[in-house]
C-alpha positions as CSV (number, residue, x, y, z in Angstrom):
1,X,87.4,106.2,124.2
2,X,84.4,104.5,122.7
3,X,81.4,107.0,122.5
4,X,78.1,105.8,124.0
5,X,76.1,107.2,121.2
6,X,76.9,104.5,118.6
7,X,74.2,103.9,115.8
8,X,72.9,100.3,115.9
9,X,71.0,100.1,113.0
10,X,70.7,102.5,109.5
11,X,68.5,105.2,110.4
12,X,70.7,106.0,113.3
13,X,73.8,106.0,111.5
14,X,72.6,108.2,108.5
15,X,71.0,110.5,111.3
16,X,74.5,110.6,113.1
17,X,77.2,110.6,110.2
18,X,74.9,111.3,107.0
19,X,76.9,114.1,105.6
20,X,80.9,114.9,105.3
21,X,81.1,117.3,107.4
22,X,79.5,115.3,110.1
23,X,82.1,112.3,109.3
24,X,84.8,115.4,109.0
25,X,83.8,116.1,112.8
26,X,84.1,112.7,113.8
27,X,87.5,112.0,112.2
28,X,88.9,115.1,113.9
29,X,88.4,113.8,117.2
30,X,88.9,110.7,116.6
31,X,92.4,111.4,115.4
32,X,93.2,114.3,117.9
33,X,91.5,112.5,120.8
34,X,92.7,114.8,123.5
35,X,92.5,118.1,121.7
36,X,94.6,119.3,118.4
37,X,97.9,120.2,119.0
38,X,100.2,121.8,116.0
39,X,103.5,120.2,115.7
40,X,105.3,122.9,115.1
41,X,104.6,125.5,117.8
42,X,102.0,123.5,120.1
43,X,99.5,125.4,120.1
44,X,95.9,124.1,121.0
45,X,93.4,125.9,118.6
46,X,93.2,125.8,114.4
47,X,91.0,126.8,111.8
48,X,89.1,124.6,109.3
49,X,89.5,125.2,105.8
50,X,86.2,124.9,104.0
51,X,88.2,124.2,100.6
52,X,90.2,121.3,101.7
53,X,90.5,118.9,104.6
54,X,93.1,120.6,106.3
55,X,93.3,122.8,109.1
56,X,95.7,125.3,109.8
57,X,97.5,126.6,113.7
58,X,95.8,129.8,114.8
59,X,99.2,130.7,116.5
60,X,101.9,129.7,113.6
61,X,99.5,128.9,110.4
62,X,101.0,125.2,109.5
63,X,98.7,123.1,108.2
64,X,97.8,119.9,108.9
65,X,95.8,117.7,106.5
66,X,93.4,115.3,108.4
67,X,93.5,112.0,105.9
68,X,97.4,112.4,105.6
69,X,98.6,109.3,107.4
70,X,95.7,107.5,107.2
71,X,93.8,104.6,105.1
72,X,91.7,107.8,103.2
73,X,94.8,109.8,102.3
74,X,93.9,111.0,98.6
75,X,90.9,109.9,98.3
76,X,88.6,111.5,95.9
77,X,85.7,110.6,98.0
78,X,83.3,112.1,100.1
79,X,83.9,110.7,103.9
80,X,80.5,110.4,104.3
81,X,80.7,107.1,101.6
82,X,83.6,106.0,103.5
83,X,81.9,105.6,106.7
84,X,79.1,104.0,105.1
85,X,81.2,101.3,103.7
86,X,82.9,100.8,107.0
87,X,79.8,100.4,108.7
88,X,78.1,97.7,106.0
89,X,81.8,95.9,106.9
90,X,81.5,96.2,110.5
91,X,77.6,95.6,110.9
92,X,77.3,92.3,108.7
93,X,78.1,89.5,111.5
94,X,79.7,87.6,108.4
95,X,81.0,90.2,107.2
96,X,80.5,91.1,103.2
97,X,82.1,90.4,99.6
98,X,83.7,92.9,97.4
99,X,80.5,92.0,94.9
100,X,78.0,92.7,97.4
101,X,79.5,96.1,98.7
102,X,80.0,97.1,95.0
103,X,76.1,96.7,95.0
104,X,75.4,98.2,97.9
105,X,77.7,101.5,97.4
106,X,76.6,101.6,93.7
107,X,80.7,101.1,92.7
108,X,80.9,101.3,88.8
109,X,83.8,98.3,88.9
110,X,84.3,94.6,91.3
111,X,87.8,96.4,91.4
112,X,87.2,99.3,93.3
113,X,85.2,97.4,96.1
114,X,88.0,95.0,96.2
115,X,90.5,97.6,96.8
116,X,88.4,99.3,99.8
117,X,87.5,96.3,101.4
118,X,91.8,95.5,101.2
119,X,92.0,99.3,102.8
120,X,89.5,98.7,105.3
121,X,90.9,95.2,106.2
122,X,94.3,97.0,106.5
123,X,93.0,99.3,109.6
124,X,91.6,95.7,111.3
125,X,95.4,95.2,112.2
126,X,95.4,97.3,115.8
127,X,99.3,98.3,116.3
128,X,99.5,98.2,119.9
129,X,97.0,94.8,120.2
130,X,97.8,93.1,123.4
131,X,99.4,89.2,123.1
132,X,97.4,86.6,124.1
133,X,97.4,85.5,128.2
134,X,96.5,83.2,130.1
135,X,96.2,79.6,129.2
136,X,96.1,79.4,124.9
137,X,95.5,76.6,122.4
138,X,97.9,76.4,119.3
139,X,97.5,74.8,116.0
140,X,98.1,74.8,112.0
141,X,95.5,73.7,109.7
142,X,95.7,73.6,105.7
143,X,93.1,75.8,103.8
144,X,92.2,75.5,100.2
145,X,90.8,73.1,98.4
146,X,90.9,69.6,97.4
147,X,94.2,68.9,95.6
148,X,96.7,66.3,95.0
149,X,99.5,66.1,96.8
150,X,101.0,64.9,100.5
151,X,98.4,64.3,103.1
152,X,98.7,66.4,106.3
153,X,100.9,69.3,107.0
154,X,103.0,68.3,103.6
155,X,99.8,68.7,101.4
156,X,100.5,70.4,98.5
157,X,98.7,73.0,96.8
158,X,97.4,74.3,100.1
159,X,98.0,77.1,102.5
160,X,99.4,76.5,105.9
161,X,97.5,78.6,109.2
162,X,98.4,78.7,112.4
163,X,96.4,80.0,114.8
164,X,96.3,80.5,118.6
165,X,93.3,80.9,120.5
166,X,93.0,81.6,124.5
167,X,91.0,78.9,126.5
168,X,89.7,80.3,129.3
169,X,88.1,79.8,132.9
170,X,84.2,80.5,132.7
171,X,83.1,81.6,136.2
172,X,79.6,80.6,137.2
173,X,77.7,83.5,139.0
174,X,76.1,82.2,142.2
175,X,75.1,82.1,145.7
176,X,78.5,81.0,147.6
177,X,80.2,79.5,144.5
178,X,82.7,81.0,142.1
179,X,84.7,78.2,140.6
180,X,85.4,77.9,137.5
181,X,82.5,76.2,135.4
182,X,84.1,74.8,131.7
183,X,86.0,77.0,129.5
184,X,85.1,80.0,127.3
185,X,87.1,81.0,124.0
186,X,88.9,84.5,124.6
187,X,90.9,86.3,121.8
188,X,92.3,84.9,118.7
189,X,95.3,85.2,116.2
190,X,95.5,83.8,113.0
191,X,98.7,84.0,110.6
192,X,99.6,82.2,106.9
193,X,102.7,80.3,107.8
194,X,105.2,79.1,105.1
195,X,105.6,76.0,106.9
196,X,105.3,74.1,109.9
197,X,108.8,74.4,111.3
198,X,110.2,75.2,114.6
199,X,111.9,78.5,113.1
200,X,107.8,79.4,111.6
201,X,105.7,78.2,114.9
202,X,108.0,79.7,117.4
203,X,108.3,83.2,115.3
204,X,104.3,83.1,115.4
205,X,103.9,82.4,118.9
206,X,106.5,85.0,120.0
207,X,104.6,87.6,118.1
208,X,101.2,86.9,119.4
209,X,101.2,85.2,123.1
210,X,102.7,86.8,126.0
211,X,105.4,84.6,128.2
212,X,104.9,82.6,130.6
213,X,101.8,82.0,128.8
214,X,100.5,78.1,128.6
215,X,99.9,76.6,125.5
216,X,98.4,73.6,125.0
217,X,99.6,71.9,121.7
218,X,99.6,68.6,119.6
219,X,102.5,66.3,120.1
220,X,104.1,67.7,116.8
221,X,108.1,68.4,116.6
222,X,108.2,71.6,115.5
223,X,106.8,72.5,119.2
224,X,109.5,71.1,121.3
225,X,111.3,74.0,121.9
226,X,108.2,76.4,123.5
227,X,109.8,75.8,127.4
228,X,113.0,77.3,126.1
229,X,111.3,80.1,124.3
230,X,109.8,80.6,128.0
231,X,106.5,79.1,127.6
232,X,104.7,76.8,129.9
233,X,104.2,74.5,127.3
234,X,101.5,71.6,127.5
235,X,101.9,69.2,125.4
236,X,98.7,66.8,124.3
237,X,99.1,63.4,123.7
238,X,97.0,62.4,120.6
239,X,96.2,58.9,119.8
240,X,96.2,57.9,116.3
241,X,92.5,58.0,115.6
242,X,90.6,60.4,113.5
243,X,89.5,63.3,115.3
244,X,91.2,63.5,118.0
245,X,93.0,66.3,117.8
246,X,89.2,68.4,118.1
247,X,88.7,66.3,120.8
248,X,91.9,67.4,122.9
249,X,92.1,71.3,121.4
250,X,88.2,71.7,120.9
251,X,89.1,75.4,120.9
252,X,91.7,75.9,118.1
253,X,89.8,73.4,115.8
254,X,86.5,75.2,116.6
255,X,87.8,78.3,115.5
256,X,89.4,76.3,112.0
257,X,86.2,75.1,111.7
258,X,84.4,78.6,111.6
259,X,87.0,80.2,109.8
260,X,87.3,77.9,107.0
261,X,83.1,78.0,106.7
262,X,83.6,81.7,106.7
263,X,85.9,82.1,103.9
264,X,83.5,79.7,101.9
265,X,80.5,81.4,102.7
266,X,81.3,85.1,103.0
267,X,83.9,84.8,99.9
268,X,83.1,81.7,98.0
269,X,86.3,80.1,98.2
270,X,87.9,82.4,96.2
271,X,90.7,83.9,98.3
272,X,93.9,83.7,96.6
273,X,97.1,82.4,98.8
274,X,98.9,85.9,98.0
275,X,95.8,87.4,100.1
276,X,94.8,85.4,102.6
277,X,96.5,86.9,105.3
278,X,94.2,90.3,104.5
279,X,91.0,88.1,104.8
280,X,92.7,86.3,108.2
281,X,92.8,89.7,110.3
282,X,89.2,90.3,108.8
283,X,88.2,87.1,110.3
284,X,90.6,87.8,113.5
285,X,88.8,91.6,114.1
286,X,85.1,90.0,113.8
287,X,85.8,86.9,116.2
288,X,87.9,89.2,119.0
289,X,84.4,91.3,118.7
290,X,81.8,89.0,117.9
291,X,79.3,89.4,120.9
292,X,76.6,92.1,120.5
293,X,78.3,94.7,122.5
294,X,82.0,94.6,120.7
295,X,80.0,94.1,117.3
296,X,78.0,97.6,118.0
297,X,81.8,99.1,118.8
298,X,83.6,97.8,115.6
299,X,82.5,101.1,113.7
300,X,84.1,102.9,116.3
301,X,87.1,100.7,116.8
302,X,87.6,100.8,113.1
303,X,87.5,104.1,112.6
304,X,90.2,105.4,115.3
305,X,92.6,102.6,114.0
306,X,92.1,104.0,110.4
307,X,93.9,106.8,111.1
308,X,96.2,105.2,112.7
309,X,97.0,103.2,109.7
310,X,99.0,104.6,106.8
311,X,97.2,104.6,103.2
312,X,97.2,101.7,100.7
313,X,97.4,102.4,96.9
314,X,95.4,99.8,94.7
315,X,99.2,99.1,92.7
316,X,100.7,98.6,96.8
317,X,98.4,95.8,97.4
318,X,98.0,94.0,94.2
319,X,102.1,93.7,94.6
320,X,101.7,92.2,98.2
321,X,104.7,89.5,98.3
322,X,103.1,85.9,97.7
């Protein structure tokens, strides 16, 4: 349940979470939403221990640590600096570099940024996300720069993305008329794909879009077999002209187009292939929240799916497979 209370600018989130024991009060609830519960006996009431971040069944005495479990398990840092780094990642519409929150947090190393912005992007997943309904556009597109190699999807060098986006109905409100009035873009997946195969695209669809879903796609092979997987697929004819795949998916290739200016703006470029997929659900969690309301509830959001999310250590996600 997202509180009403939210702070929408700096004053009113030092005012509401400017101390660890504010943030401590927070965390609590948000990871006991309806009411602590021991897992040993069940009972409903505990005391906190003013030494440690634990708190301990009145009825049995087993404790139970707040941060195990969770994206700040031990950590050597006050909550209170947590929060405030969530909330310069959550409140920045384009989001924010490793070298500017290592400025901003007064970090002594790029490094240690780095690896709390890789934490942080880690909570962006959502474990029970809903799949995509409705009607959905579906596409690959190569990131990375200019570099020799095959044009097209067998460029090498380059970084294959697929992404599906849902295209929906926009309703125009109005005396005596409710039909449908264009399209609007709805939520969005984006994955780093090995390759642009049957076996890769169908995997990526299965785990993101719900069935019968209908996705509109290029006339490209390695889509053929979506009405077997139980899709209602819709297949666009493309002539061979430049451009007109944006012309016939405007909504997939919009999104390519914002994400690929995001990752050279935000980050310069400089996202290695290892981890992309890290920066992808970054981009994913801002675009699925990107009008003022949803951008106001990101801290929020963020914060219940942190402990939610198991912790990271730096040596973890340096080794992320390639």
């Amino acid at each position: 349940m997202i509180p009403d209370d939210l702070p929408k600018d700096m004053p009113s989130f030092l005012a509401r979470f400017g101390t660890d024991q504010q943030c401590r009060e927070y965390l609590f609830a948000a990871r006991w939403p309806d009411g602590f519960r021991c897992v040993a006996c069940g009972h409903d009431d505990a005391y906190a221990l003013k030494t440690k971040i634990v708190y301990e069944c009145v009825a049995c005495g087993k404790q139970h640590s707040l941060l195990a479990g969770t994206i700040f398990e031990q950590t050597k840092t006050g909550l209170g600096r947590w929060f405030l780094a969530i909330y310069l990642v959550t409140s920045s519409k384009r989001g924010i570099s490793a070298m500017e929150l290592k400025r901003q947090m007064g970090f002594a190393s790029y490094g240690t940024a780095w690896t709390w912005l890789h934490k942080i992007r880690k909570a962006m997943v959502a474990r029970d996300r809903k799949p995509l309904a409705q009607r959905v556009e579906a596409d690959e597109t190569l990131v990375g720069g200019a570099r020799p190699g095959k044009p097209g999807r067998g460029a090498g060098g380059k970084t294959l993305v697929a992404g599906a986006v849902e295209n929906l109905p926009r309703t125009r409100s109005g005396a005596g008329r409710g039909k449908a009035r264009g399209r609007r873009l709805g939520r969005l997946r984006l994955a780093r794909l090995p390759d642009a195969a049957a076996t890769s695209l169908e995997g990526f669809l299965a785990a993101n879009v719900a069935k019968p879903a209908a996705v509109a796609t290029d006339g490209w092979r390695g889509y053929r077999g979506l009405p077997a997987q139980g899709y209602d697929h819709q297949p666009v004819n493309l002539s061979a002209s430049w451009g007109d795949a944006a012309l016939r998916l405007p909504a997939i290739h919009l999104v390519f187009s914002l994400a690929k200016r995001w990752l050279m703006g935000t980050h310069h470029g400089a996202v290695s292939e290892k981890h992309l997929p890290a920066y992808l659900d970054e981009y994913v969690f801002r675009f699925n929240r990107r009008t003022a309301k949803r951008i106001s509830h990101g801290f929020a959001r963020l914060i219940e799916q942190a402990v939610r999310t198991g912790p990271s250590t730096y040596h973890a996600i340096v080794m992320t497979p390639a």
